[in-house]
C-alpha positions as CSV (number, residue, x, y, z in Angstrom):
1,X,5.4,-11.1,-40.7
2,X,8.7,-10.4,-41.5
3,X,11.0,-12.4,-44.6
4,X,14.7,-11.4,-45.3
5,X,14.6,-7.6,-45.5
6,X,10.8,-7.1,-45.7
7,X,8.6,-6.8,-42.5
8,X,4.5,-6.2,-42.6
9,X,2.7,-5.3,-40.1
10,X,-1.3,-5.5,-39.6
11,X,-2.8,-3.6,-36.9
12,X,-6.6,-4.3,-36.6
13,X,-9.2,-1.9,-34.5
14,X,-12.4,-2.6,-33.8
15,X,-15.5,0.4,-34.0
16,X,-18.6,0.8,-33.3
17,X,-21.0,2.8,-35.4
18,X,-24.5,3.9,-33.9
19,X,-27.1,5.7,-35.4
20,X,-28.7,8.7,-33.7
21,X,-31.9,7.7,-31.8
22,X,-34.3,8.4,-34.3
23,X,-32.7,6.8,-37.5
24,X,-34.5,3.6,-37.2
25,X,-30.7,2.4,-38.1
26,X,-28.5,-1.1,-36.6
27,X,-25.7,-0.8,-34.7
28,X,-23.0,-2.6,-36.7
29,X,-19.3,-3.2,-35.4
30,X,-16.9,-2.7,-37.9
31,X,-13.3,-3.5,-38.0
32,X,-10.4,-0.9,-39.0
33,X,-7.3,-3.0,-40.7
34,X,-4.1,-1.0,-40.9
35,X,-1.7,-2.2,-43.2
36,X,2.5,-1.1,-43.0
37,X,5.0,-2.4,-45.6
38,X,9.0,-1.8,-44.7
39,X,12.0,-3.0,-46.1
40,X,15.3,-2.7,-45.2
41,X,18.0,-0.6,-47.5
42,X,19.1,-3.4,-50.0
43,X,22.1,-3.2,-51.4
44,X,23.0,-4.3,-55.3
45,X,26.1,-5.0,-57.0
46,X,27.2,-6.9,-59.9
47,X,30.7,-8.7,-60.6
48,X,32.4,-8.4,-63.9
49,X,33.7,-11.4,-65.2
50,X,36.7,-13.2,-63.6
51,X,35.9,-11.7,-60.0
52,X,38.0,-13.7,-57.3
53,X,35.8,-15.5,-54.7
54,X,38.0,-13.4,-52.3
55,X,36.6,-10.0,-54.1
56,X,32.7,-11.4,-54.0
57,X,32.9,-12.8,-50.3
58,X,34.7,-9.3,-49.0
59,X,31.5,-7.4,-51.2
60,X,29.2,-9.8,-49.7
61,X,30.2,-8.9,-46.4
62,X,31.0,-4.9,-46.6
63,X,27.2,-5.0,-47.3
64,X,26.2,-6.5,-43.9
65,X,25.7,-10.2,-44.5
66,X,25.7,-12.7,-42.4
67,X,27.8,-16.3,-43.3
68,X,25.2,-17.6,-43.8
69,X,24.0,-15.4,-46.4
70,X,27.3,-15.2,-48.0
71,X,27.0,-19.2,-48.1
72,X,23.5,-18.9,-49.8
73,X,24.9,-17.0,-52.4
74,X,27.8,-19.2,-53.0
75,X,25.8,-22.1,-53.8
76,X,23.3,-20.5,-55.7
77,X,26.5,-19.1,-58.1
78,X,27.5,-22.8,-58.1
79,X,24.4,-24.0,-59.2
80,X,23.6,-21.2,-62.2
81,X,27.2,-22.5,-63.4
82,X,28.8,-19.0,-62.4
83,X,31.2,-20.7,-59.7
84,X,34.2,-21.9,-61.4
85,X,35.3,-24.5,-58.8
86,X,34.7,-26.8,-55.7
87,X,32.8,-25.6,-52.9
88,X,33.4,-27.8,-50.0
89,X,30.9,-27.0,-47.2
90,X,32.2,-28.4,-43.6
């Protein structure tokens, strides 16, 4: 499953455990779940007050993201009232 920069990854195997021959035991098939978090280096920044959409956009995208990201944040600045201004998406 992956989601933005976070990726995990199950691997399952399946064993088989037997007793010796005179240990009156069950065989019993058991399964072996392996588990492997990653995540991509994330970057962080913050904007002082009065930052220039030209300065955030050009941070946005020195930081690898993609115009749609860059949109994504846009409107989420607009809506939290940070966005001083129109944005006009076409």
């Amino acid at each position: 499953m992956t989601h933005g920069g976070l990726t995990v990854t199950i691997a399952e195997a399946t064993q088989v455990s037997q007793p010796n021959a005179l240990a009156g035991g069950d065989t019993v098939v058991t399964t072996n779940s392996t588990i492997d978090v990653s995540e991509k280096d994330r970057r962080m920044f913050m904007f002082n007050p009065g930052t220039s959409l030209d300065e955030l956009v050009r941070a946005v995208n020195l930081v690898g993201a993609a115009p749609s990201d860059v949109l994504a944040i846009l409107e989420a600045l607009k809506m939290a009232g940070a966005l001083h201004g129109e944005l006009i998406i076409i």
